[in-house]
N, C-alpha and C positions, 0 to 999 in steps of 0.2 A: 668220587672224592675220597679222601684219608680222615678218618676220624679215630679219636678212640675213644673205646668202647670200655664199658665197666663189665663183665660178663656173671660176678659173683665178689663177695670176700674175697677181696686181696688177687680177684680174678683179674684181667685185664687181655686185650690185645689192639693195635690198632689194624682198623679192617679197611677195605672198600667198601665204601655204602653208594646210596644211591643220592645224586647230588640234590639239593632242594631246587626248586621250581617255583615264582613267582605270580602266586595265586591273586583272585583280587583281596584288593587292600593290604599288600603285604611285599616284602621285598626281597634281593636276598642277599647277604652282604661276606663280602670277602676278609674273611679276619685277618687280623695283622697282628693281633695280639690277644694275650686270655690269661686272666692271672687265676691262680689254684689256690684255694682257701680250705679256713678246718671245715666247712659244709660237706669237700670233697673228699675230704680225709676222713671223714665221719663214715660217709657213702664206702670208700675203698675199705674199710675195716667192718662193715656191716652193722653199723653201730646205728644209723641216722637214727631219728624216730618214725620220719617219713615211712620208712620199709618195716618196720612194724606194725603201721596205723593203717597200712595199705594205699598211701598217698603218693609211693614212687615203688619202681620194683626195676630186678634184673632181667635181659640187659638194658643198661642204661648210657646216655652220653653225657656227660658233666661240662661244666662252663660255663656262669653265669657272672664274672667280670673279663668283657672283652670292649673292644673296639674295634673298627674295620670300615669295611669301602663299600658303600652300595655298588652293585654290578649290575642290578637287574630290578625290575620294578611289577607292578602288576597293577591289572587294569583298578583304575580308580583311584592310584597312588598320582601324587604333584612329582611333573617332571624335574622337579625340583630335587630330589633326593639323589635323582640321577649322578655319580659317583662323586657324589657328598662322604667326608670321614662322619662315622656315625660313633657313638653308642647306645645302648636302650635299658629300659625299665627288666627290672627283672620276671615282674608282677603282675600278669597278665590275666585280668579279671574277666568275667562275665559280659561287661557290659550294662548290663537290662537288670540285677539285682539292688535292692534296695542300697546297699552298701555301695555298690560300683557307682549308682545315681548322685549319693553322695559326695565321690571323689575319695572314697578308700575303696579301690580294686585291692589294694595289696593285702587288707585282708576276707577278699570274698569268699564265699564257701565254695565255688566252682572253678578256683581260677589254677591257670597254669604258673610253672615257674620255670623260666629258662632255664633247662639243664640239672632241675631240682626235682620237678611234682608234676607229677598227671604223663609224663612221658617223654613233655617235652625239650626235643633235642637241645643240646649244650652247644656253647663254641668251641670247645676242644677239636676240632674241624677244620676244615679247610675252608669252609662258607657255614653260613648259617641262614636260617629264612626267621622272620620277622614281623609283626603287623607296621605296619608304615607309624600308625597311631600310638607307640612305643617308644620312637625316635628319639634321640636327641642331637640336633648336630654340634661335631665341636669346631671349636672355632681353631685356626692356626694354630696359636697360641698355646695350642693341650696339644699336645704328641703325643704317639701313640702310645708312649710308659705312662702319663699320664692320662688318656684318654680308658686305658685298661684300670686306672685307677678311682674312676668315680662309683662305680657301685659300692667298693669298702668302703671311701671317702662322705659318700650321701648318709650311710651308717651313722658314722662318728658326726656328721654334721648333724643331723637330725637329733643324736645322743648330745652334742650339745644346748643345742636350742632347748631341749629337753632340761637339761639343767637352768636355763633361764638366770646364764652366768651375768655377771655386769663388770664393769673395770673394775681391777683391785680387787676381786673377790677371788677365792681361795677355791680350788678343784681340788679333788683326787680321783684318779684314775687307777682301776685294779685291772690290772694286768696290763703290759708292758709288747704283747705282740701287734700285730699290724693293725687292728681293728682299735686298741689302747692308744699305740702311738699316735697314728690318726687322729682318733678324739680330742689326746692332749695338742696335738697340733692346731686344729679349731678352736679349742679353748685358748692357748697363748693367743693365737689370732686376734679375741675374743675380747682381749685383753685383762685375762684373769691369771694370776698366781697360781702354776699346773704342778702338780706331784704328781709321780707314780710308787704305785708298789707292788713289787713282785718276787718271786721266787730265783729264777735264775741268775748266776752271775753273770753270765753272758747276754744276757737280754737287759738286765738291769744295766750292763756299761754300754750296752749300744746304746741305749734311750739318753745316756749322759754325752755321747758325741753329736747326737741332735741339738745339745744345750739345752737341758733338762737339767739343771743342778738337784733339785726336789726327788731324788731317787733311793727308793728304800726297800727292805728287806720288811716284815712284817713285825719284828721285833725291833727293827731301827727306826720303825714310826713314828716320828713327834708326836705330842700330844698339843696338834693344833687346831682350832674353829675350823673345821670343815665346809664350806657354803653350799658343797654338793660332791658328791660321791658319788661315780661314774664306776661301773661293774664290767668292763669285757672281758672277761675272765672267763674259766671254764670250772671255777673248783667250786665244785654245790656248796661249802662251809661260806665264800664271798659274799655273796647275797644276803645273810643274816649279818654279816660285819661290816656291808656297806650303811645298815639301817642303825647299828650301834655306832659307825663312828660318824656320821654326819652331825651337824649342827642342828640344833630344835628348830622349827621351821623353814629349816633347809631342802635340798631336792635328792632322792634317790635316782640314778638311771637304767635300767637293767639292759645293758645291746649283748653279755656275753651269755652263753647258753651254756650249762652243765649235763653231761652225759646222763644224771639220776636228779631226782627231783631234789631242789632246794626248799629248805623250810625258814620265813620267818614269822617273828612274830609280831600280830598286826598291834598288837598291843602296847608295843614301842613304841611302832608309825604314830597311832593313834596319841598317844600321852606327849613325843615330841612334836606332834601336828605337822607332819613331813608329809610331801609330796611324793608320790611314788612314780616313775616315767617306765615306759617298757616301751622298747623300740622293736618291730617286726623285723622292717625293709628299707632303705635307700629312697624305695619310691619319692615320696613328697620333697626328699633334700638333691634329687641327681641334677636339677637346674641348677640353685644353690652353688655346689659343690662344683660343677662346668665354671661359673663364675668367678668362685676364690678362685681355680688354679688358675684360670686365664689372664687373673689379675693378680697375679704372685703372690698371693696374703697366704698362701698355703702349698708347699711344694715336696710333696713327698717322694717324688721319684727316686732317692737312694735309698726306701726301704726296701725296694727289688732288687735281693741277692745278684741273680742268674737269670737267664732268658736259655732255653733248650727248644726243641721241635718237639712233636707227638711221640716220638720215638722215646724222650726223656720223661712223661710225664707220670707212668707206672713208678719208678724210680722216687721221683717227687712225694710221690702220694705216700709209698713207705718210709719216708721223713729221709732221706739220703739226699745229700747235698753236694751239688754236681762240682768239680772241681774247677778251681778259680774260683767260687760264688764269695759274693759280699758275705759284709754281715748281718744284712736286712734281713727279715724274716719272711719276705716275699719273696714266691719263681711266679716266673710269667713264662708264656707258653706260646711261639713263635708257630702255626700251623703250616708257614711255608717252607722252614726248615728243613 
């Protein structure tokens, strides 16, 4: 089959590999779709932390928001699956550890991540192989733009719930790209008062044709009660400014990650008695999140720019936007293209 491959820094090629095979309890599913996020763009510029901490390395296959077809099954698995549209967990624990017992695999100390950690393969592919026990099915109702859409989606759903918004209560969301968008989507859902803020012009007037009026520059920010301050941002100085402009016994949310360490200080948390949230993975929210889109309360399918083949997706990853593209800030990744 076609996959491609990360082979270094900004290295890439798509190769022939060798097709996956249906081990027991595992399956092996025909993608139809794979969207490329900044984990992967981290990865293509050699940035992750992953590859420094010795948790991922080159070459590698990237892909861990897809969707697709079961083709194939292995002993053990319910004939059930059998060409079911699927998605799954990114997070694929241990099992048998104390944390996995509990029902956090996502953050075990042995666990794999699709197309992230420990080696294993992405959907960037033509197929992908799978534990059966990682499943999700989607119903009709989520297509495959959306069915490639609940891994970011479970994110921003979980980064809400994390906020512990109520109606009428006030959000802020730092930064305005896909994993931002998303959140503040959940949050309107939610039925709270959603702002964002961010740097770009261009990103800042997309999020206002979503109807988003609340859209600001960081020098154009009201000076308004905060109920919770939601961080997907990537700029290490956020995470100290989400804790200064929240409201005193308000929620901090931390889903975006910065390239260098951020510093705050606890001493605010502390004096405004603030809650602080940090969100890993999707895991806990990707049922969740199959639900809202299935029942229209959240439908993000026009943040996806573009759709291209394997051929297109080196291109992608050096930020180049394929001509025609929206002006979402998502590409998705068609592997039969």
């Amino acid at each position: 089959m076609k996959a491609f491959v990360l082979t270094g820094p900004r290295e890439f090629e798509v190769r022939d590999v060798a097709a996956p095979v249906a081990t027991p309890g595992t399956v092996v599913i025909d993608v139809q779709r794979a969207g490329v996020c900044g984990t992967d763009v981290e990865f293509y510029a050699g940035e992750m932390q992953y590859l420094h901490e010795g948790f991922a390395e080159f070459p590698m296959r990237l892909g861990h928001e897809w969707m697709g077809t079961v083709s194939a099954i292995g002993d053990g698995v319910d004939d059930l699956w059998l060409g079911r549209r699927v998605t799954g967990d990114t997070m694929l624990g241990c099992g048998v550890c104390r944390r996995c017992r509990q029902g956090n695999q996502h953050v075990c100390e042995f666990r794999f991540e699709v197309g992230i950690r420990a080696g294993f393969p992405g959907a960037l592919a033509e197929q992908l192989a799978m534990p059966a026990s990682a499943l999700h099915a989607l119903p009709d109702s989520v297509d495959d733009v959306l069915g490639a859409l609940v891994e970011p989606g479970g994110n921003a759903l979980r980064s809400v719930q994390g906020a512990n918004l109520r109606p009428g209560q006030r959000a802020l969301v730092l930064g305005p790209g896909t994993i931002g968008l998303l959140v503040a989507m959940f949050a309107r859902a939610a039925g709270a008062e959603v702002h964002l803020m961010g740097r770009s012009a261009r990103s800042l007037d997309y999020a206002r044709t979503l109807g988003f009026d609340g859209v600001w520059t960081d020098d154009e920010l009201p000076d308004l009660p905060w109920d919770a301050v939601i961080d997907a941002s990537n700029a290490p100085a956020l995470p100290a400014k989400a804790l200064d402009l929240v409201e005193p016994g308000g929620r901090v949310v931390y889903v975006g990650l910065a390239g260098s360490p951020s510093l705050i200080d606890t001493r605010t948390m502390a004096l405004k008695d603030v809650t602080s949230v940090g969100i890993l993975s999707a895991s806990p929210g990707l049922a969740g999140t199959i639900n809202a889109y299935a029942a229209g309360a959240v439908d993000p399918r026009e943040l996806v720019a573009a759709t291209v083949g394997l051929d297109g997706v080196g291109a992608v990853l050096a930020g180049d936007r394929p001509e025609g593209a929206g002006f979402g800030p998502k590409m998705h990744i068609d592997p039969r293209t």
